[in-house]
N, C-alpha and C positions, 0 to 999 in steps of 0.2 A: 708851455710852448716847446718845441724842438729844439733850438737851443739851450732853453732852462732844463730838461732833460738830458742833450749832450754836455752840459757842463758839468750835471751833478755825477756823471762818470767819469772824468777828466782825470782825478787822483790815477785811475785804473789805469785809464788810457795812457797814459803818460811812465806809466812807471813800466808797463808792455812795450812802449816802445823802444825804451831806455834798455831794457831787457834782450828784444828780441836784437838788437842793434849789438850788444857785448856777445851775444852768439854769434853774431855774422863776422864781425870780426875775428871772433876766438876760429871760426873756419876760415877767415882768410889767413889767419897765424898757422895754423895746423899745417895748411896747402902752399906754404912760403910766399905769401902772397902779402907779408908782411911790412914790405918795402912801398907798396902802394896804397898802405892809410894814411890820407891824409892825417897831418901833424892835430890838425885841429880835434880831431876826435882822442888825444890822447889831453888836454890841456885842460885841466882839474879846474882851474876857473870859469868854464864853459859849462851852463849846462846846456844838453843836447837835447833836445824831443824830435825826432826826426820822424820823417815822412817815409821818407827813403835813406839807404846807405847808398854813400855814392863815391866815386873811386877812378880812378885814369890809369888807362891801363898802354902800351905804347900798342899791344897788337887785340886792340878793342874787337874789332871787324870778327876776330875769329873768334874770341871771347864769346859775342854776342851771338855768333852762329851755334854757340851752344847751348848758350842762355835760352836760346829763343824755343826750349822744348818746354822750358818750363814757369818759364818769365814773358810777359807782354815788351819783347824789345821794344819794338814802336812806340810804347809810352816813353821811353828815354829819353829823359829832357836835357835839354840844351844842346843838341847836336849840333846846334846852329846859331848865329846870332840872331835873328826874328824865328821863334817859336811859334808851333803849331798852323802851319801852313806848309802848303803842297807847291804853293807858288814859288818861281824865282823869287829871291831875295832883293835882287835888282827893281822886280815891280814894287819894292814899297820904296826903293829910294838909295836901301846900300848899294855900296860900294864896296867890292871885296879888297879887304886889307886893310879896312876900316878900323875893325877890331881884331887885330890879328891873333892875342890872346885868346877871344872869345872863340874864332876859327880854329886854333890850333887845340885846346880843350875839347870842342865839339867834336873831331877826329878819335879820341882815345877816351870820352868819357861813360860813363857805366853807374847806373843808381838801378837799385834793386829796393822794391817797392819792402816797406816793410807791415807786414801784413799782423793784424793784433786779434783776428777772428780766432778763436781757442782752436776751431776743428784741422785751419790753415797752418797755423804755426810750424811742427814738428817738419808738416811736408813741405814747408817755402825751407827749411831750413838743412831737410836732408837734402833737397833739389838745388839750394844754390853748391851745398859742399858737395856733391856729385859732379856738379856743374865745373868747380873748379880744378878735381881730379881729373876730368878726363880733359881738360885743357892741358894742364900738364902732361896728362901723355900724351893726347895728339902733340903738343907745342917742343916732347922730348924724339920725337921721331925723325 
């Protein structure tokens, strides 16, 4: 079955993500961007498989305006407290200030998809450290 076949890759998959994720980091070190990994990705008791590297940034907006040449902004999750809807929030029942952590995270937060396709890798990985140099110089002007 499809499962019994995506399992019996999992060793790979897993160790690719673990991988491409210590790249993305080693380019948010590079671009000083150091101050904003989260603590949990450094905590040797953890292991990580991730999906996404994900990250808060205080001027995300502009961040994302740059991201967005080479990254699917719009999948960015959790910008919100009810995901994946166009609707007010109000139509399911929140109440803004409800979760005000969740609100104020959703403002400045940033996951970058972490992609394990062999052909993808090198360019998710030149495109996001592009991505964060010329944040820098727009953000130094």
């Amino acid at each position: 079955t499809l499962g019994s076949i995506q399992l019996s890759h999992w060793d790979q998959e897993k160790l690719a993500r673990k991988q491409i994720l210590l790249r993305y980091l080693d380019i948010m070190k590079a671009n000083d961007f150091s101050s904003y990994i989260p603590a949990i990705y450094n905590d040797s008791n953890r292991e990580i498989i991730p999906l996404r590297l994900i990250f808060c940034h205080p001027k995300a907006t502009l961040l994302k305006k740059i991201l967005k040449k080479y990254f699917d902004v719009n999948g960015i999750w959790f910008t919100k407290p009810i995901i994946a809807t166009s609707l007010p929030l109000k139509d399911f029942g929140y109440i803004e200030g409800t979760c005000p952590n969740a609100e104020s995270i959703g403002k400045e937060i940033i996951n970058i998809p972490i992609i394990t396709h062999p052909d993808w890798i090198e360019n998710a990985c030149t495109a996001f450290d592009r991505c964060l140099k010329k944040f820098n110089k727009t953000n130094m002007l």
